[in-house]
PDB file of N, CA, C and O in Angstrom:
ATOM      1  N   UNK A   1       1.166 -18.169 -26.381  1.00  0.00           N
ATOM      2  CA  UNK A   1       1.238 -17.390 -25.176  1.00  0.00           C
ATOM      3  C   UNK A   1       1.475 -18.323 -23.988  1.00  0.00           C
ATOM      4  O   UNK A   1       0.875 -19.386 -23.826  1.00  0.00           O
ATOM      5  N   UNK A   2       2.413 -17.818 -23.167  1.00  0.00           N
ATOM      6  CA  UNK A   2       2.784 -18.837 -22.130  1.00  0.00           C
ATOM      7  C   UNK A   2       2.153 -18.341 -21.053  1.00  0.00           C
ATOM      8  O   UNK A   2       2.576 -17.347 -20.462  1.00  0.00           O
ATOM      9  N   UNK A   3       1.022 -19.025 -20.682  1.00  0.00           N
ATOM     10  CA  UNK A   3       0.403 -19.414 -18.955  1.00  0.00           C
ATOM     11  C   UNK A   3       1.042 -19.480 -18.084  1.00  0.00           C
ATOM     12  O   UNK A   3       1.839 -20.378 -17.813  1.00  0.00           O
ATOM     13  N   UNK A   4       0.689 -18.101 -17.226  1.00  0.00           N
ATOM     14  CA  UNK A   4       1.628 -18.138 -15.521  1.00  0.00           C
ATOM     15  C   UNK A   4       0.586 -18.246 -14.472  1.00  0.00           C
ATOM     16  O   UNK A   4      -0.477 -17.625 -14.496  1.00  0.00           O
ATOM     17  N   UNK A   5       1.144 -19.485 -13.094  1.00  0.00           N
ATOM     18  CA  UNK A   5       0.622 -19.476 -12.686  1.00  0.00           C
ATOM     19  C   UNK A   5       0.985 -18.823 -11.416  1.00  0.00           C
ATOM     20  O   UNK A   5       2.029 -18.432 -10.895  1.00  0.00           O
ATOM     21  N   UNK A   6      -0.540 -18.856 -11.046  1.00  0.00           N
ATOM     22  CA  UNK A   6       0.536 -17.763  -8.718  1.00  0.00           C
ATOM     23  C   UNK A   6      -0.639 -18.646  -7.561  1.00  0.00           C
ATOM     24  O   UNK A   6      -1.856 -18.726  -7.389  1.00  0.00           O
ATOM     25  N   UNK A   7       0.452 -19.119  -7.047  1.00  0.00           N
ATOM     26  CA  UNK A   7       0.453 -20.002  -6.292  1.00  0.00           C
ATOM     27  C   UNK A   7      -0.443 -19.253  -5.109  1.00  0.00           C
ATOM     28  O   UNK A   7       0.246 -18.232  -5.098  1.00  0.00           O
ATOM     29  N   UNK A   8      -1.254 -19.042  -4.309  1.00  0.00           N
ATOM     30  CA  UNK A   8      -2.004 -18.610  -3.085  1.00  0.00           C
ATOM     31  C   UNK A   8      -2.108 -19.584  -1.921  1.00  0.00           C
ATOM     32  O   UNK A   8      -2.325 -20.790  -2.041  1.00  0.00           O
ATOM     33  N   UNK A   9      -1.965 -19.056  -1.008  1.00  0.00           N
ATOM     34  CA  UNK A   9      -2.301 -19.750   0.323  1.00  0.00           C
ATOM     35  C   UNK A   9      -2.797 -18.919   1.571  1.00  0.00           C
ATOM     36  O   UNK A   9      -2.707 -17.697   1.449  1.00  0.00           O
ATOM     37  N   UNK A  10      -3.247 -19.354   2.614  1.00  0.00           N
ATOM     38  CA  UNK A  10      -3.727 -18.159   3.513  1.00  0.00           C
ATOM     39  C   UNK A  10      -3.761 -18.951   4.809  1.00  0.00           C
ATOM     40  O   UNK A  10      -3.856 -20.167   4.973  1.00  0.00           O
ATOM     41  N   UNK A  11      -3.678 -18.132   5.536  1.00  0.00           N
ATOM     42  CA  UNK A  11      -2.912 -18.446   7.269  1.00  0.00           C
ATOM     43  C   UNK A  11      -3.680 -17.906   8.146  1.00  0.00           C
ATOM     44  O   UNK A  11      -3.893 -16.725   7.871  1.00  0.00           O
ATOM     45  N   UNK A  12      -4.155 -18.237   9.023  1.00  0.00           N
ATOM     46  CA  UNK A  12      -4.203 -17.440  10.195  1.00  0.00           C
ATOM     47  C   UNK A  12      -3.513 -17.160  11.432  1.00  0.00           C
ATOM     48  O   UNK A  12      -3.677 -17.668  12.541  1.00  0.00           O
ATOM     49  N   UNK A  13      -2.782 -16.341  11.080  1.00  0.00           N
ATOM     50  CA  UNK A  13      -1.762 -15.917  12.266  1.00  0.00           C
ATOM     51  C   UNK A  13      -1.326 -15.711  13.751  1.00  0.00           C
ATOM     52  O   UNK A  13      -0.246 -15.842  14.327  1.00  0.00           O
ATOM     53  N   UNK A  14      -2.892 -15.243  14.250  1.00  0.00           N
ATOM     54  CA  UNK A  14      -3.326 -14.768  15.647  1.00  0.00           C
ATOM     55  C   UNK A  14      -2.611 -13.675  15.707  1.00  0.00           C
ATOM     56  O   UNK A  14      -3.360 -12.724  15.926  1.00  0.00           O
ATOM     57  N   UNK A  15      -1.381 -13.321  15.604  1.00  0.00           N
ATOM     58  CA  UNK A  15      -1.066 -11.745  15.682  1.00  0.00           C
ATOM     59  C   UNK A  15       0.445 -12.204  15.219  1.00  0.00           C
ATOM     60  O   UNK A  15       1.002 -13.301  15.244  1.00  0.00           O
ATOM     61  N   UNK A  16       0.908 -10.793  14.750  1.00  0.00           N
ATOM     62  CA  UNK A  16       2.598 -10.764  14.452  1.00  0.00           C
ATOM     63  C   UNK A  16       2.823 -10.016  15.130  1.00  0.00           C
ATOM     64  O   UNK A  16       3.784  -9.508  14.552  1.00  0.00           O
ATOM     65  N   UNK A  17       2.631  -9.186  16.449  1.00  0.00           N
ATOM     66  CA  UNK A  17       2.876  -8.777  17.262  1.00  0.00           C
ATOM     67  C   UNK A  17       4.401  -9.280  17.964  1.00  0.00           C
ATOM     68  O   UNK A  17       5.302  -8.512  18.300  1.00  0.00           O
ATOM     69  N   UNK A  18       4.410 -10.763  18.080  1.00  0.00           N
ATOM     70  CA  UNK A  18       5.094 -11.342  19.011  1.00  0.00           C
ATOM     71  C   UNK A  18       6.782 -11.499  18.398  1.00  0.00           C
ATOM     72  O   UNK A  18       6.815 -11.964  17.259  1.00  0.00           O
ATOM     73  N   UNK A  19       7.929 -11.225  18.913  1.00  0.00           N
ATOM     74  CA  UNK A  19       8.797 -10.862  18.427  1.00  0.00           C
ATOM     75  C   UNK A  19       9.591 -11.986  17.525  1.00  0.00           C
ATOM     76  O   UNK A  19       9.871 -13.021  18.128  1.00  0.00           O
ATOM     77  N   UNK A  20       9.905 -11.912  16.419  1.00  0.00           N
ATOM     78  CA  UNK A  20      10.651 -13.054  15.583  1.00  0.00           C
ATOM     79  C   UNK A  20       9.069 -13.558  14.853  1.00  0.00           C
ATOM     80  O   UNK A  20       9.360 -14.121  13.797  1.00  0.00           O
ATOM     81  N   UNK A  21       7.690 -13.553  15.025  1.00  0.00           N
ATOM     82  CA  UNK A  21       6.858 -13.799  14.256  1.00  0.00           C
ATOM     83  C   UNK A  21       6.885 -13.610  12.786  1.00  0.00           C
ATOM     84  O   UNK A  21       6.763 -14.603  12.070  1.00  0.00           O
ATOM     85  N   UNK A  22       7.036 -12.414  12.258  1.00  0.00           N
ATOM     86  CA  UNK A  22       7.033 -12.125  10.538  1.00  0.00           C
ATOM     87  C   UNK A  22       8.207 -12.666  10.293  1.00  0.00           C
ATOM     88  O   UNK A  22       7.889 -13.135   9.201  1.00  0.00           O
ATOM     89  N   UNK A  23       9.291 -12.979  10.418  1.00  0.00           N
ATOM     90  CA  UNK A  23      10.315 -13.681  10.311  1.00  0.00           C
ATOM     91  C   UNK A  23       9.843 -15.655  10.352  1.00  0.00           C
ATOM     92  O   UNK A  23      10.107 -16.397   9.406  1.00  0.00           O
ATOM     93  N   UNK A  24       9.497 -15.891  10.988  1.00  0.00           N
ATOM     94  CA  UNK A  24       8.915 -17.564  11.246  1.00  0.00           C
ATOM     95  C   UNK A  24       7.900 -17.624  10.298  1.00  0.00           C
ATOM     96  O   UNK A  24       7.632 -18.715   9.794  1.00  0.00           O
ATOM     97  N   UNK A  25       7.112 -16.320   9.880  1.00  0.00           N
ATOM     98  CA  UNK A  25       5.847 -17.158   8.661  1.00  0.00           C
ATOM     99  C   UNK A  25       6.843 -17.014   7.163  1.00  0.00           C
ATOM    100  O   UNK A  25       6.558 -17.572   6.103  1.00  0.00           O
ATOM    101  N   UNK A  26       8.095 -16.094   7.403  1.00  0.00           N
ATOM    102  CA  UNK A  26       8.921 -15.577   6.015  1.00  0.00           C
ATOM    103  C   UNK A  26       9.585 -16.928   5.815  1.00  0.00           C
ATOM    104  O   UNK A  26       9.685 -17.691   4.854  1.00  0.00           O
ATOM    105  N   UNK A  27       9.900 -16.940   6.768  1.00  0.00           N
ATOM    106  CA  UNK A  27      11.459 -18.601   6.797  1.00  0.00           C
ATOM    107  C   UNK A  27       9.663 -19.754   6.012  1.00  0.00           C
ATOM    108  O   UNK A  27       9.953 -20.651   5.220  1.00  0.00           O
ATOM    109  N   UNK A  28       8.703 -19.631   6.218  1.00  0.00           N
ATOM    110  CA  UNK A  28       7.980 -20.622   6.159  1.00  0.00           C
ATOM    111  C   UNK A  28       7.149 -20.825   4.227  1.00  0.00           C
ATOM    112  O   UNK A  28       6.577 -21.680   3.551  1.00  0.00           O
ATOM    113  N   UNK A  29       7.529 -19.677   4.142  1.00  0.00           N
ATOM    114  CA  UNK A  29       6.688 -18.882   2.622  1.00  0.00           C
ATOM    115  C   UNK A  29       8.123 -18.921   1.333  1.00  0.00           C
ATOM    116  O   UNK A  29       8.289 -19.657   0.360  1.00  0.00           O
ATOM    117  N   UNK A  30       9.190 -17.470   2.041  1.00  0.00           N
ATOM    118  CA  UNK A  30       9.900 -18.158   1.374  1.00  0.00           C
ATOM    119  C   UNK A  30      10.549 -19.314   0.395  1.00  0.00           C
ATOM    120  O   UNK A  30      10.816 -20.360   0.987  1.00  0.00           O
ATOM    121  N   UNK A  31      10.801 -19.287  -0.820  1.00  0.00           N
ATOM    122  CA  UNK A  31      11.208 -20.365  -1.283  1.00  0.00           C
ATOM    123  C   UNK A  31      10.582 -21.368  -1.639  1.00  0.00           C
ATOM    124  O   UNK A  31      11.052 -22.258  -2.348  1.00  0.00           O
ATOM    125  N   UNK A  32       9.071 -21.321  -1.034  1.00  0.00           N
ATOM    126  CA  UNK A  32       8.294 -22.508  -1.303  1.00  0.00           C
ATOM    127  C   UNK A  32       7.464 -22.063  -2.552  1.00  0.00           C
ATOM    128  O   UNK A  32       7.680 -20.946  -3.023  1.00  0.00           O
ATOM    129  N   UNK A  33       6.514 -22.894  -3.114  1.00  0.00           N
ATOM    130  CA  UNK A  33       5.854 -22.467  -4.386  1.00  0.00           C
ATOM    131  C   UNK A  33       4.806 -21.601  -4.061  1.00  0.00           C
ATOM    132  O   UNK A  33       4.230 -21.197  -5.071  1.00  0.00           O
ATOM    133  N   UNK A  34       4.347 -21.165  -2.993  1.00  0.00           N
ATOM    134  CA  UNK A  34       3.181 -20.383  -2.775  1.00  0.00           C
ATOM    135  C   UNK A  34       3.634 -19.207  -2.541  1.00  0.00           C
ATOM    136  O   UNK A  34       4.356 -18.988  -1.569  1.00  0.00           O
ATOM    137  N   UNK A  35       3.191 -18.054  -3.604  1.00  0.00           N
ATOM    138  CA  UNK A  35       3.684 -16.411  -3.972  1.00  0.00           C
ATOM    139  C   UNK A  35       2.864 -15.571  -3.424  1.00  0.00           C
ATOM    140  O   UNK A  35       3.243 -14.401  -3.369  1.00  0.00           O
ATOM    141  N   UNK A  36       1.843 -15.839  -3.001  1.00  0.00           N
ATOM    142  CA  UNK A  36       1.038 -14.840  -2.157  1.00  0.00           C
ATOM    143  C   UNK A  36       0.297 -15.427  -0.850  1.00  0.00           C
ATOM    144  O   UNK A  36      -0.513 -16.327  -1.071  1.00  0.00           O
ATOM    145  N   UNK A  37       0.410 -15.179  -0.035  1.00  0.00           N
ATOM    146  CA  UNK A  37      -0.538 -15.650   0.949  1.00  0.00           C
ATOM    147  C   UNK A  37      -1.158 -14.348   1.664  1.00  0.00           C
ATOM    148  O   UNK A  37      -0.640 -13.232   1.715  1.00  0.00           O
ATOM    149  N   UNK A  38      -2.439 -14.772   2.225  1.00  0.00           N
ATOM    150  CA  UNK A  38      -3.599 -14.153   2.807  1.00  0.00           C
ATOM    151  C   UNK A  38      -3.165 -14.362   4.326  1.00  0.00           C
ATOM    152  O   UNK A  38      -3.077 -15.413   4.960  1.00  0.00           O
ATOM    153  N   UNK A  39      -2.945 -13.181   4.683  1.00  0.00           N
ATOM    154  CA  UNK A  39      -2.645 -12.864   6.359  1.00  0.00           C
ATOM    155  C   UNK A  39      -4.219 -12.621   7.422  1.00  0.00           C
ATOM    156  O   UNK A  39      -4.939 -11.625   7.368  1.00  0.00           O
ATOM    157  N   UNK A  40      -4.382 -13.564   8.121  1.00  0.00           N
ATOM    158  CA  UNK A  40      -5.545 -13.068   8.807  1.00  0.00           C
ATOM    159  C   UNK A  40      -5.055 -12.788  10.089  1.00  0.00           C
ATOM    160  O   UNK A  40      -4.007 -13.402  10.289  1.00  0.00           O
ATOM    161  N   UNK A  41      -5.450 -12.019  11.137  1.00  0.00           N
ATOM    162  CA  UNK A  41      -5.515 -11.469  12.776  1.00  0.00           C
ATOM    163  C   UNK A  41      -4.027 -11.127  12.963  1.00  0.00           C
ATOM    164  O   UNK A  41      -3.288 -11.421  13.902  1.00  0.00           O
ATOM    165  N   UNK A  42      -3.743 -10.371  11.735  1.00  0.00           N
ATOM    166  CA  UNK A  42      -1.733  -9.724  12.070  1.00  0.00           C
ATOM    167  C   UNK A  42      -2.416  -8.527  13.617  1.00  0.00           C
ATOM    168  O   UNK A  42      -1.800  -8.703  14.668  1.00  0.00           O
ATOM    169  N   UNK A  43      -3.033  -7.955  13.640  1.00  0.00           N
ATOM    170  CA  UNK A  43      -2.907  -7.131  14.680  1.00  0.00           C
ATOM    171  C   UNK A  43      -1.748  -5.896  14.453  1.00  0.00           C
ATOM    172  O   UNK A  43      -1.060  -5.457  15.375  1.00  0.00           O
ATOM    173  N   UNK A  44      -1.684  -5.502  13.262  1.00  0.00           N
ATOM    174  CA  UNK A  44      -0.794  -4.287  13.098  1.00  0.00           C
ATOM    175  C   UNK A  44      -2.006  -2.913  13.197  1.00  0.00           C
ATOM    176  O   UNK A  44      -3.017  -2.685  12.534  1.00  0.00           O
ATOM    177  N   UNK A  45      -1.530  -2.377  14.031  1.00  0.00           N
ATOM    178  CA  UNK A  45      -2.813  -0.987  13.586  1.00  0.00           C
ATOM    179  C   UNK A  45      -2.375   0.069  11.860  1.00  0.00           C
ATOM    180  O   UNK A  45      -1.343  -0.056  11.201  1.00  0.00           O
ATOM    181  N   UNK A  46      -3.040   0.603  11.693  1.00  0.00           N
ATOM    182  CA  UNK A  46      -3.264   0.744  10.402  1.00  0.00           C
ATOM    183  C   UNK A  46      -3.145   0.612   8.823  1.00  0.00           C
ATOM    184  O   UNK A  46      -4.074  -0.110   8.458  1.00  0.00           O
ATOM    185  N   UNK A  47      -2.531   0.936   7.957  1.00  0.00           N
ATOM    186  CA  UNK A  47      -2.088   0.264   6.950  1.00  0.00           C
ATOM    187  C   UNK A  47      -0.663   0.595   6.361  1.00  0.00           C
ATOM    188  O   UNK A  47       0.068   1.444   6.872  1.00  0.00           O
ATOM    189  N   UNK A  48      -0.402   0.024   5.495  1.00  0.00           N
ATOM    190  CA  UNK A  48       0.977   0.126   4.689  1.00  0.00           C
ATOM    191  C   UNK A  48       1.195  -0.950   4.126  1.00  0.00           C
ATOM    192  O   UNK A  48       0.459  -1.931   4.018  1.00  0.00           O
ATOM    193  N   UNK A  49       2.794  -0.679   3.551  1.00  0.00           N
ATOM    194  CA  UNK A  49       3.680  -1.514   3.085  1.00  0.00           C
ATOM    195  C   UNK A  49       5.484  -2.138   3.405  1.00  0.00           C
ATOM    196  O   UNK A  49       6.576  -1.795   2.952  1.00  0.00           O
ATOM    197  N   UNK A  50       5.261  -2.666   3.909  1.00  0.00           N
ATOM    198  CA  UNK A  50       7.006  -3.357   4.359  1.00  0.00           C
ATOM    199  C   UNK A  50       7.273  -4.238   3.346  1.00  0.00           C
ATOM    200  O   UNK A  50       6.702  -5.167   2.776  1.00  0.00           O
ATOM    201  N   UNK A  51       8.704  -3.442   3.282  1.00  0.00           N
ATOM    202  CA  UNK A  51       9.043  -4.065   2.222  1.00  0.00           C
ATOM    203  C   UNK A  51      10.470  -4.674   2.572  1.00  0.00           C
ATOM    204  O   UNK A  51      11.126  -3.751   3.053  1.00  0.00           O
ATOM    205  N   UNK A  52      11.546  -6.334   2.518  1.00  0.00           N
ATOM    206  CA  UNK A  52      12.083  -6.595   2.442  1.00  0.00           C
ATOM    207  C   UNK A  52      12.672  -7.384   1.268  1.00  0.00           C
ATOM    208  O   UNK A  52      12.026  -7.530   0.231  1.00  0.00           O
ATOM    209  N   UNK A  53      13.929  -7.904   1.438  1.00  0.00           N
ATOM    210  CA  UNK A  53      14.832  -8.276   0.519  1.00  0.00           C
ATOM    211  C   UNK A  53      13.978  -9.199  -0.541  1.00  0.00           C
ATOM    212  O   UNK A  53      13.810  -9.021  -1.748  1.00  0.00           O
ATOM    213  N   UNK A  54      13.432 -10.377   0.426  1.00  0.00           N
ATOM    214  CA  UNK A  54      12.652 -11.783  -0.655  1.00  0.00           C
ATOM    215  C   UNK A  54      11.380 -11.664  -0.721  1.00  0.00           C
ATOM    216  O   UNK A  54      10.772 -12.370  -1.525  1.00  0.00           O
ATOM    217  N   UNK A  55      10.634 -10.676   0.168  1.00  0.00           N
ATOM    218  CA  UNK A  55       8.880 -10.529   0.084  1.00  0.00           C
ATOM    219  C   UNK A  55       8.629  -8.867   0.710  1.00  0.00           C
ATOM    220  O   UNK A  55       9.532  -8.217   1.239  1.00  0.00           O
ATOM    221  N   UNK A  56       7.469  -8.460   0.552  1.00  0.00           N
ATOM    222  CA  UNK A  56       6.750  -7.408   0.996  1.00  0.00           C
ATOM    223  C   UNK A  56       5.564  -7.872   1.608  1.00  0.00           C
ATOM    224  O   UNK A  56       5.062  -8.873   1.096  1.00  0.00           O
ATOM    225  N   UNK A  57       5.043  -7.407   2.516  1.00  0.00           N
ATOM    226  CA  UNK A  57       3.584  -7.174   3.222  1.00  0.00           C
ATOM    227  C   UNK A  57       2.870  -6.022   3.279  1.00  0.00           C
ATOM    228  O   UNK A  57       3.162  -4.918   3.738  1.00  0.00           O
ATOM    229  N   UNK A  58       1.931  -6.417   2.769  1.00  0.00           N
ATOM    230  CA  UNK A  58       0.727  -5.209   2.433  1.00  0.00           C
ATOM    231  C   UNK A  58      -0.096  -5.605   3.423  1.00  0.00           C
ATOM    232  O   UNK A  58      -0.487  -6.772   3.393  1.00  0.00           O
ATOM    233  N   UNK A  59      -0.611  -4.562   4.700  1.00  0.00           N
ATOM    234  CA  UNK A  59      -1.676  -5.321   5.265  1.00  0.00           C
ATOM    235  C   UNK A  59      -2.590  -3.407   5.615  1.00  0.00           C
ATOM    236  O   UNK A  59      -2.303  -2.317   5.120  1.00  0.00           O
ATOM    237  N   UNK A  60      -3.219  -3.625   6.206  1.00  0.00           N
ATOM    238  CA  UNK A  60      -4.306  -3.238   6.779  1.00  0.00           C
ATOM    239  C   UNK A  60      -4.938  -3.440   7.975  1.00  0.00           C
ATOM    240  O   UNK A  60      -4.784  -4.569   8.440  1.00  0.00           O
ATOM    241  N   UNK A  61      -5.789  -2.462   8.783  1.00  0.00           N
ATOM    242  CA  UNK A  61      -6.558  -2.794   9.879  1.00  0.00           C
ATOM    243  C   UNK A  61      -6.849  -1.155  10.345  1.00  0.00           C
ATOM    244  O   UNK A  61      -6.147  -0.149  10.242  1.00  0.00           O
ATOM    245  N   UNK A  62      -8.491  -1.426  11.013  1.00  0.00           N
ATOM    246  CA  UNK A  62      -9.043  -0.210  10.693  1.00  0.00           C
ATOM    247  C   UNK A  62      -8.376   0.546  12.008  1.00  0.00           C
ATOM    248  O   UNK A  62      -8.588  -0.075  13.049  1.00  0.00           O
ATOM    249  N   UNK A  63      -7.609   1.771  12.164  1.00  0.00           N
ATOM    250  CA  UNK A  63      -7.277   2.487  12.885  1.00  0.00           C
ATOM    251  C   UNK A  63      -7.332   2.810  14.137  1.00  0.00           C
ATOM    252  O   UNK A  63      -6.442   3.168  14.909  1.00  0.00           O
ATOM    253  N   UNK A  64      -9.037   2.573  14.358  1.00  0.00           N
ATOM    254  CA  UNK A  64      -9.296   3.029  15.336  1.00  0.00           C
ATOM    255  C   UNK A  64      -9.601   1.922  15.997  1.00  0.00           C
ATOM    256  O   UNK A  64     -10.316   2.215  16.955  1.00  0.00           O
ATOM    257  N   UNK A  65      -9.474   1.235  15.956  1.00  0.00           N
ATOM    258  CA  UNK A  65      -9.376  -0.358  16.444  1.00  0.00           C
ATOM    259  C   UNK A  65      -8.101  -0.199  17.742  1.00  0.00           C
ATOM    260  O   UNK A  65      -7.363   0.770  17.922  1.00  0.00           O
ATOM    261  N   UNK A  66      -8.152  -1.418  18.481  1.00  0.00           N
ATOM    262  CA  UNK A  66      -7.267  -1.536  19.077  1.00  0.00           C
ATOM    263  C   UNK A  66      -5.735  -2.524  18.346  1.00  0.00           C
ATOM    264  O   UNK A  66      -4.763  -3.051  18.887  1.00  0.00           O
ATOM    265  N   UNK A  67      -6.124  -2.415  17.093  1.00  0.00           N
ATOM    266  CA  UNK A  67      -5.171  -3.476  16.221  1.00  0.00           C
ATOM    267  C   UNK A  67      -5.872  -4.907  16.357  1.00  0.00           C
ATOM    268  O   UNK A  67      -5.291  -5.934  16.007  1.00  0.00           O
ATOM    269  N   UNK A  68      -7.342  -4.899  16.965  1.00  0.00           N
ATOM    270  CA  UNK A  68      -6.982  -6.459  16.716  1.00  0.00           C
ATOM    271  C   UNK A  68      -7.499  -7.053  15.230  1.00  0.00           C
ATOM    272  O   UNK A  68      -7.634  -6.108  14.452  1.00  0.00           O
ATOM    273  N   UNK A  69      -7.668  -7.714  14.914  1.00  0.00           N
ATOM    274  CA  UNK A  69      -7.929  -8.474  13.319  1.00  0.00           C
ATOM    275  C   UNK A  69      -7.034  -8.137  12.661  1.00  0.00           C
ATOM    276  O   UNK A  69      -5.898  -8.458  13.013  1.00  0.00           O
ATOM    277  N   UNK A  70      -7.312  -7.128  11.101  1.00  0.00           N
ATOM    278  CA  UNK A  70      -6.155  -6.616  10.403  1.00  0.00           C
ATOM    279  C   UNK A  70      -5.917  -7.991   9.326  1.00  0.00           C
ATOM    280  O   UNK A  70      -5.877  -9.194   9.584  1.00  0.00           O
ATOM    281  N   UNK A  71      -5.794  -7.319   8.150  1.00  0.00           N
ATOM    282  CA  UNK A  71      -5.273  -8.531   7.653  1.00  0.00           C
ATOM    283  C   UNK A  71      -3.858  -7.979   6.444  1.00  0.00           C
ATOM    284  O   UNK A  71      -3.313  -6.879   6.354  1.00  0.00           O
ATOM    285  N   UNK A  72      -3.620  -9.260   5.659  1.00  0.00           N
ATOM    286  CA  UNK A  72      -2.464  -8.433   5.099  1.00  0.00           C
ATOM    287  C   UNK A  72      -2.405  -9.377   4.072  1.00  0.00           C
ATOM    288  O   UNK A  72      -3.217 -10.266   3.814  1.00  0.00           O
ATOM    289  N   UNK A  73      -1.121  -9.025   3.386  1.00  0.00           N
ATOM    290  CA  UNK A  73      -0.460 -10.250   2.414  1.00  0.00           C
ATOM    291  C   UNK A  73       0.834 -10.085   2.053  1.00  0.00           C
ATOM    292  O   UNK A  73       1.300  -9.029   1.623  1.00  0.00           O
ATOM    293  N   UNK A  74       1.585 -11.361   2.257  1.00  0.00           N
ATOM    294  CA  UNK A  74       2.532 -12.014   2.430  1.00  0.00           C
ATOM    295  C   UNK A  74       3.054 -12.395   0.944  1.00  0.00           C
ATOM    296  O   UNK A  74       3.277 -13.562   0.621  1.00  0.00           O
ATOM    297  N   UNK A  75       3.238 -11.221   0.018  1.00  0.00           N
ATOM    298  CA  UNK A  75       4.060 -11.177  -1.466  1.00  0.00           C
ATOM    299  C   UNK A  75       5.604 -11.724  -1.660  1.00  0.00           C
ATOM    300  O   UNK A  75       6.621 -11.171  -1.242  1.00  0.00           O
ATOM    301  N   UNK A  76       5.490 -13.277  -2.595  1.00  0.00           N
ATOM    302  CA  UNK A  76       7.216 -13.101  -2.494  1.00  0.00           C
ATOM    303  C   UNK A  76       7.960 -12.054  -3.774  1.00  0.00           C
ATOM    304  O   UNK A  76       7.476 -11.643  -4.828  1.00  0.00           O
ATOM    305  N   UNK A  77       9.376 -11.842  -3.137  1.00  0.00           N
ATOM    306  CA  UNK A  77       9.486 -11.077  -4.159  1.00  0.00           C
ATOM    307  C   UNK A  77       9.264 -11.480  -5.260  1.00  0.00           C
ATOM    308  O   UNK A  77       8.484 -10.684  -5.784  1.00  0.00           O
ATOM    309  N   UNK A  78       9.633 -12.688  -6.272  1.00  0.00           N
ATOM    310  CA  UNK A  78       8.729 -13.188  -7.766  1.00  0.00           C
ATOM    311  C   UNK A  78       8.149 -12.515  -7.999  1.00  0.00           C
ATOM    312  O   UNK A  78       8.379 -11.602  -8.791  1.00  0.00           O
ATOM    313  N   UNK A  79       6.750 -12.797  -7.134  1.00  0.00           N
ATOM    314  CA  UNK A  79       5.412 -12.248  -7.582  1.00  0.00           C
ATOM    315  C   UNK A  79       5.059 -10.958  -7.331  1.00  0.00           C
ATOM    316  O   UNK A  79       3.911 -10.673  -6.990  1.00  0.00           O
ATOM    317  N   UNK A  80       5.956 -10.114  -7.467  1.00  0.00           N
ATOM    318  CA  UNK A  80       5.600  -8.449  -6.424  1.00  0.00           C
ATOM    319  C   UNK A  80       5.167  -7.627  -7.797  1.00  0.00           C
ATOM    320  O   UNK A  80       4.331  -6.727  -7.721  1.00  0.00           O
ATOM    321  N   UNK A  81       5.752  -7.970  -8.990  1.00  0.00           N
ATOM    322  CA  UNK A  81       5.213  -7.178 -10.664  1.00  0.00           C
ATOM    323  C   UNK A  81       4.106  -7.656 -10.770  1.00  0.00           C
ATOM    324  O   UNK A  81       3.712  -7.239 -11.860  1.00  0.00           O
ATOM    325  N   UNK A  82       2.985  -8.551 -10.140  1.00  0.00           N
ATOM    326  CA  UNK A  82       1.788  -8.953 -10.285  1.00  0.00           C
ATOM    327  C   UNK A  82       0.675  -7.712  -9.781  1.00  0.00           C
ATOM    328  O   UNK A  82      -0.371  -7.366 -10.332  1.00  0.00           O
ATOM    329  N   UNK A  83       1.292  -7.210  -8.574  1.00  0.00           N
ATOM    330  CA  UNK A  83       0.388  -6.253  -7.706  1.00  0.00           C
ATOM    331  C   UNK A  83       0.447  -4.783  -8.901  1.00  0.00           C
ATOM    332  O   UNK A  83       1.350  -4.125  -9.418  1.00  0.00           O
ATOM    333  N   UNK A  84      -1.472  -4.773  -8.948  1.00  0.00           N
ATOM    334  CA  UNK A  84      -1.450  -3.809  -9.356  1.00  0.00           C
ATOM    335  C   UNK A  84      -1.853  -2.642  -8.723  1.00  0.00           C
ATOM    336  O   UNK A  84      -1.854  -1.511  -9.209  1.00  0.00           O
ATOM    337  N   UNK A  85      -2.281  -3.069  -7.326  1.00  0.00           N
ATOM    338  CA  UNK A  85      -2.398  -1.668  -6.607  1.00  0.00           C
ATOM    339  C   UNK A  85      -3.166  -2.403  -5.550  1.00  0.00           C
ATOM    340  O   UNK A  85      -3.874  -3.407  -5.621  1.00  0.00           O
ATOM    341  N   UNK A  86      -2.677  -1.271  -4.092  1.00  0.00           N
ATOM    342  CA  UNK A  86      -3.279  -1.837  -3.235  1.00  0.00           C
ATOM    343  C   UNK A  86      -3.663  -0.172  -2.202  1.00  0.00           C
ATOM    344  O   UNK A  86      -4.307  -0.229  -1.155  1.00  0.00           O
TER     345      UNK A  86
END
């Protein structure tokens, strides 16, 4: 049986609010060996899923919040048949 491994890393962001942000942590994740990373203080208000060409983001943050904290994760596409539910 062949052993797979998944690479993790985790960031703290301060917010993706700011324009060209999810793009600058993608250009940064992208391509490199780390398939999932841990999003802390995205500041998106509530939850979902975005999904693009080379990764998806799953994040969260409680609603009634003003968006601040929130966290998420930063899936490359590779590793997206790993998620079994979110």
């Amino acid at each position: 049986m062949k052993k797979e491994l998944l690479d993790i890393g985790t960031w703290n962001v301060n917010t993706m609010l700011k324009a060209g942000k999810m793009q600058e942590i993608a250009d940064q994740i992208v391509g490199s060996q780390i398939q999932t990373v841990a999003l802390q203080e995205m500041r998106w208000r509530g939850y979902g899923l975005l999904k693009r060409d080379k990764y998806s983001i799953y994040y969260s943050c409680n609603p009634n919040t003003t968006g601040q904290a929130g966290r998420g994760f930063m899936i490359q596409k590779s590793a997206t048949n790993k998620i079994l539910g979110f």
